[in-house]
N, CA, C and O atoms as a GROMACS GRO file, in nm:
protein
  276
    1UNK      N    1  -0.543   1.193   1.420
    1UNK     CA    2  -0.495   1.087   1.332
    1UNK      C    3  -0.502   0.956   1.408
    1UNK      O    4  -0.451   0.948   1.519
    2UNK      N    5  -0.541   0.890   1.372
    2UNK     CA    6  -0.516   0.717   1.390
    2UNK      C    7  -0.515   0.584   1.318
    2UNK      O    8  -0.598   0.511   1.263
    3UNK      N    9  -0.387   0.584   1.341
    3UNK     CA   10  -0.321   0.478   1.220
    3UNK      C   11  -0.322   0.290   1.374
    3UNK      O   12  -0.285   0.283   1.491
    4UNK      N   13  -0.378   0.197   1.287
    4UNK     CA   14  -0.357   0.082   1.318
    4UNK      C   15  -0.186   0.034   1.318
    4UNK      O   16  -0.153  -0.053   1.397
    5UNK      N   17  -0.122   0.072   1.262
    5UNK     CA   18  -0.015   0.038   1.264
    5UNK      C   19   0.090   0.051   1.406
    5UNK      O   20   0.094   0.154   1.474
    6UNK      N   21   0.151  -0.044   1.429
    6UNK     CA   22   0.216  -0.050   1.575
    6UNK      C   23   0.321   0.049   1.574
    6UNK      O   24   0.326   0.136   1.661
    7UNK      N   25   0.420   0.040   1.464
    7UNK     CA   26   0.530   0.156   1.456
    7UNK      C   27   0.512   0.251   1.361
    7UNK      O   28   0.488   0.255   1.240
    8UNK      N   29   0.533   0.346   1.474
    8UNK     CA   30   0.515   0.466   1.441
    8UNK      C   31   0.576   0.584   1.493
    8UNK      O   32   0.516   0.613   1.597
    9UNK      N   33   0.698   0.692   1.460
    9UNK     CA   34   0.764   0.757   1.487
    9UNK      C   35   0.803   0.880   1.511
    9UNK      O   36   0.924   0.894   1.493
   10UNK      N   37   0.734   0.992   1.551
   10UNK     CA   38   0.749   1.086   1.529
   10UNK      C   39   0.920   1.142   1.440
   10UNK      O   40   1.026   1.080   1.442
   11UNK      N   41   0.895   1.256   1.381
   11UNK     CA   42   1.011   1.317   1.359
   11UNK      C   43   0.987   1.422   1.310
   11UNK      O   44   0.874   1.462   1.282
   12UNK      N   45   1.127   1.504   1.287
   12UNK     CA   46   1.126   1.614   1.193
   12UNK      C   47   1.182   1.583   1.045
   12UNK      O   48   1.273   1.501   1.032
   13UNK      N   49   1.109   1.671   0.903
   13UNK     CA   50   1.150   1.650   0.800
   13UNK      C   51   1.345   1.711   0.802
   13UNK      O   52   1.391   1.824   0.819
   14UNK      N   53   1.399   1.608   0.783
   14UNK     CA   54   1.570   1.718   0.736
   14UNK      C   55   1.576   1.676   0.643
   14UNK      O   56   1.692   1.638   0.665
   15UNK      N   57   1.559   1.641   0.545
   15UNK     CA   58   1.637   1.650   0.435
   15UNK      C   59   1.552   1.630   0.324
   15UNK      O   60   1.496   1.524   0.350
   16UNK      N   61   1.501   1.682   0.188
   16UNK     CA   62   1.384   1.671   0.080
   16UNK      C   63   1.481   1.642  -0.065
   16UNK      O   64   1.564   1.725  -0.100
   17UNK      N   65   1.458   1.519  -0.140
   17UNK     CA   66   1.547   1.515  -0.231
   17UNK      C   67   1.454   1.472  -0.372
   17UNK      O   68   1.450   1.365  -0.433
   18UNK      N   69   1.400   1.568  -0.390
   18UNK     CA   70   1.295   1.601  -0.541
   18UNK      C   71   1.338   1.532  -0.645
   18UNK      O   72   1.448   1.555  -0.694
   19UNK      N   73   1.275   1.460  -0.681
   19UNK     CA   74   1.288   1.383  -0.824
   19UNK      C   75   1.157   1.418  -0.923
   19UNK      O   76   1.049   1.438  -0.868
   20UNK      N   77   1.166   1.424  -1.065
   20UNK     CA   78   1.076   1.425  -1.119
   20UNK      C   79   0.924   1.311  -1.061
   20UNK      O   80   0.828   1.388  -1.069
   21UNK      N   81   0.900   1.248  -1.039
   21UNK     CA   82   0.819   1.134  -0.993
   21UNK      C   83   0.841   1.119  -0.853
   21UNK      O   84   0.750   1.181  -0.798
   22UNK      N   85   0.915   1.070  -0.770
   22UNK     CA   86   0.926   1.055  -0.618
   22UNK      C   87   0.995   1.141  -0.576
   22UNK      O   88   1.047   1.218  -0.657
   23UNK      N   89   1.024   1.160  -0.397
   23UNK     CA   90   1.095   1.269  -0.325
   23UNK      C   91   1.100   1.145  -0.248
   23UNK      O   92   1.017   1.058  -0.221
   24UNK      N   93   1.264   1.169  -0.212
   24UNK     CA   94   1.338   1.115  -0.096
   24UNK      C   95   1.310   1.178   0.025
   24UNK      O   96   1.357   1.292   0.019
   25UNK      N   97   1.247   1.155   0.147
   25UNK     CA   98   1.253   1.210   0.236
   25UNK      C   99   1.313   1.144   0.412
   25UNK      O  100   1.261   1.057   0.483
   26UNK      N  101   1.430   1.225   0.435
   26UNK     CA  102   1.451   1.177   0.582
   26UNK      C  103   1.429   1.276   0.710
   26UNK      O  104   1.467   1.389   0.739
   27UNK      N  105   1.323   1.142   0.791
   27UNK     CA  106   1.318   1.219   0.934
   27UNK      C  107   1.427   1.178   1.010
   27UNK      O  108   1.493   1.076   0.995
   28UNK      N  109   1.442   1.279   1.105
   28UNK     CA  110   1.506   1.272   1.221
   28UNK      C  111   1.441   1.256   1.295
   28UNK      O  112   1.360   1.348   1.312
   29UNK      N  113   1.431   1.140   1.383
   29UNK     CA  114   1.326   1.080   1.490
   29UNK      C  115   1.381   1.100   1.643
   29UNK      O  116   1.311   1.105   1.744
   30UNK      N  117   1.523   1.110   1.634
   30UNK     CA  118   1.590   1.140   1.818
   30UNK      C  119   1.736   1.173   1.728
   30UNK      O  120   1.776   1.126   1.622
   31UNK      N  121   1.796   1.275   1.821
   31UNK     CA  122   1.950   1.327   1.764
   31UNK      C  123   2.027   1.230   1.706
   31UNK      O  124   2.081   1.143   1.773
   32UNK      N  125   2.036   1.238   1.600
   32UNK     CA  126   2.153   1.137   1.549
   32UNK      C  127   2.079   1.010   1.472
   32UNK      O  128   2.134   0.924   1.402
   33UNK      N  129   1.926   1.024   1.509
   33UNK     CA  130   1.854   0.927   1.431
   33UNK      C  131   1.794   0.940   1.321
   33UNK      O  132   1.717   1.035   1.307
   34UNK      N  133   1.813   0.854   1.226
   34UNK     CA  134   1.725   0.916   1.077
   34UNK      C  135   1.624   0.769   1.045
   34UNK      O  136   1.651   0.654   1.080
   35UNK      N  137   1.504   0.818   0.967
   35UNK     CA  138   1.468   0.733   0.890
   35UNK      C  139   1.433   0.811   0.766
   35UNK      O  140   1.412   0.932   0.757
   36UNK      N  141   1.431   0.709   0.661
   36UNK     CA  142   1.404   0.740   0.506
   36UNK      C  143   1.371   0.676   0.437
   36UNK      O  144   1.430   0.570   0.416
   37UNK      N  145   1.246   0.717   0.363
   37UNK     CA  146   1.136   0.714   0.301
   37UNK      C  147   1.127   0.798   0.124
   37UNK      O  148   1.138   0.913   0.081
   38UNK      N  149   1.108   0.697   0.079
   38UNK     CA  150   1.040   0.723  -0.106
   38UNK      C  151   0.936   0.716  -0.136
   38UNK      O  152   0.893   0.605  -0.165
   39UNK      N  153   0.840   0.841  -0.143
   39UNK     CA  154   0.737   0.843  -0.151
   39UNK      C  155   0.718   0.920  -0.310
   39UNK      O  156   0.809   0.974  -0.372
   40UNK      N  157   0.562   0.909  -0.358
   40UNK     CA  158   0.586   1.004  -0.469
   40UNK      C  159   0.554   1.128  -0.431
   40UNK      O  160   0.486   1.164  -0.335
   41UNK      N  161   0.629   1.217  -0.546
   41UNK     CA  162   0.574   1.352  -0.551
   41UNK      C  163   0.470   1.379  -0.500
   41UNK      O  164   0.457   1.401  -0.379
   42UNK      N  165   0.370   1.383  -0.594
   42UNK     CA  166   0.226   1.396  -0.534
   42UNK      C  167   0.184   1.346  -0.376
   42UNK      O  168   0.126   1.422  -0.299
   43UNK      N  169   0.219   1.227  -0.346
   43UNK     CA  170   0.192   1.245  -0.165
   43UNK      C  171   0.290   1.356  -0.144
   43UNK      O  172   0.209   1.445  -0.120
   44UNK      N  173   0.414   1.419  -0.135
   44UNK     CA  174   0.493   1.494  -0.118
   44UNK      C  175   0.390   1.615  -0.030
   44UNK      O  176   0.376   1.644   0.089
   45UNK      N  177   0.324   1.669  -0.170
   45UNK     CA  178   0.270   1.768  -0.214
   45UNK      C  179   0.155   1.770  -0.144
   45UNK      O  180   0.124   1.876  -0.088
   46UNK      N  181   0.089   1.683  -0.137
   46UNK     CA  182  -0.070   1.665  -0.035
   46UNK      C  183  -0.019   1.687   0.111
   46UNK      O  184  -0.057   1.782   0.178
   47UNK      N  185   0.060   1.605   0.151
   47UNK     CA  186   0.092   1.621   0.276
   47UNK      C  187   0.178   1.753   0.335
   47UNK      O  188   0.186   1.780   0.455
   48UNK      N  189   0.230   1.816   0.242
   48UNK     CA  190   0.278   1.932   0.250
   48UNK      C  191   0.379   1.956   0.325
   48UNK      O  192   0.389   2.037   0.417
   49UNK      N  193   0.484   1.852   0.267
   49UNK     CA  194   0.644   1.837   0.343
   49UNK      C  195   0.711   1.946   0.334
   49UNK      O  196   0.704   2.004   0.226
   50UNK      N  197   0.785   1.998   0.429
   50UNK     CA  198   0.882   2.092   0.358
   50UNK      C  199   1.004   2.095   0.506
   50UNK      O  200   0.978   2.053   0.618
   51UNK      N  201   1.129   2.154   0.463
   51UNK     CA  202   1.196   2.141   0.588
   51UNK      C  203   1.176   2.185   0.713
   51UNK      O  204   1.128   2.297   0.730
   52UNK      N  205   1.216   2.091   0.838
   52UNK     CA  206   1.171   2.123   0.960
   52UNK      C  207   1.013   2.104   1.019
   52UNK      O  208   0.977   2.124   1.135
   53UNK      N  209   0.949   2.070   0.935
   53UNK     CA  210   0.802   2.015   0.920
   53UNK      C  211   0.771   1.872   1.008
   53UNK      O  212   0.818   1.766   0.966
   54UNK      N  213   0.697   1.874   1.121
   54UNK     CA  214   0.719   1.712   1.175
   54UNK      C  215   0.627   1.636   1.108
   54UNK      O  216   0.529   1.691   1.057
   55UNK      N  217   0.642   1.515   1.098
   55UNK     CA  218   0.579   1.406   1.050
   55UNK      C  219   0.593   1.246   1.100
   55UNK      O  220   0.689   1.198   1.161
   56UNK      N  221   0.523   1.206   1.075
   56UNK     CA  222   0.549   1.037   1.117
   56UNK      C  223   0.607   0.979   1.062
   56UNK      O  224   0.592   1.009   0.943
   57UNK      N  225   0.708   0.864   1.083
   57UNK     CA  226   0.731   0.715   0.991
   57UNK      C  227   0.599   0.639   1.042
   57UNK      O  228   0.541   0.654   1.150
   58UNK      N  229   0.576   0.573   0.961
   58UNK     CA  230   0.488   0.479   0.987
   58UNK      C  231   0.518   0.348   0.914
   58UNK      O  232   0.499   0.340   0.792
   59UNK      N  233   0.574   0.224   1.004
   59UNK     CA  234   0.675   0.136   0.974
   59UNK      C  235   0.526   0.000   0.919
   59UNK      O  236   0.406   0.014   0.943
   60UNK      N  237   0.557  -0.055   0.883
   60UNK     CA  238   0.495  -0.226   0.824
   60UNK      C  239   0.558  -0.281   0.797
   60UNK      O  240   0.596  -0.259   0.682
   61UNK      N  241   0.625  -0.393   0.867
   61UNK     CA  242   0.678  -0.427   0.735
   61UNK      C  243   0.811  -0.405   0.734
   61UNK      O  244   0.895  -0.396   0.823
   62UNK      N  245   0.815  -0.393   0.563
   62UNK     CA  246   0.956  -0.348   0.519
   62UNK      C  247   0.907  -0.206   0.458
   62UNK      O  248   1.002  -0.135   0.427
   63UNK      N  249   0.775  -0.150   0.434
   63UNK     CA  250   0.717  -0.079   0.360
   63UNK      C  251   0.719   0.077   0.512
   63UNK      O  252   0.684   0.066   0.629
   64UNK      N  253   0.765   0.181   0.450
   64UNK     CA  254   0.782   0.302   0.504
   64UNK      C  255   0.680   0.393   0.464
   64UNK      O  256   0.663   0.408   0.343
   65UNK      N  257   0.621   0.446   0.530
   65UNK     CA  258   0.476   0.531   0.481
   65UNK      C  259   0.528   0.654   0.557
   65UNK      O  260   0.611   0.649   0.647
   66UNK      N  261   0.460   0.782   0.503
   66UNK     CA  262   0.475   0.916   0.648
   66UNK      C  263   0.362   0.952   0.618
   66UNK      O  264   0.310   0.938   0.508
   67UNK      N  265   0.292   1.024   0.757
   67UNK     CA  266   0.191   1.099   0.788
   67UNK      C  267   0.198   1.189   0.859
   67UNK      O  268   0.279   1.172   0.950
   68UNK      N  269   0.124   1.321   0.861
   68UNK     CA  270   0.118   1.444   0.903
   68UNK      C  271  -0.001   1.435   0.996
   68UNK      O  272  -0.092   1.351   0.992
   69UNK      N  273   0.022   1.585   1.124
   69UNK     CA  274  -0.164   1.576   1.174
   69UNK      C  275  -0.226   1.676   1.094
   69UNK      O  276  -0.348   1.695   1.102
   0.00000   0.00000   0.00000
């Protein structure tokens, strides 16, 4: 993977909060640290989140993206 973007975070998925249209999702990036992200369903589903699953934040901005390898 290689993203241009400067921040960028590893983590683990904890927490998946399913909505018809988007899923809430927060990583845990270091003990006690969270970030969280609204993405839609469908990225959900491509990227193939599920708990305990690691993934990236990938910061811009004010705009929160996640990516998988």
């Amino acid at each position: 993977m290689e993203v241009s973007a400067r921040n960028l975070f590893k983590g683990t998925v904890k927490s998946l909060v399913v909505g018809l249209v988007n899923v809430e999702v927060i990583l845990e990036i270091a003990p006690g640290v969270e970030v969280a992200a609204v993405i839609t369903k469908a990225s959900s589903e491509k990227l193939g989140l599920s708990l305990g699953k690691e993934a990236y934040a990938v910061i811009k901005a004010s705009d929160v993206m996640l990516a998988v390898d």
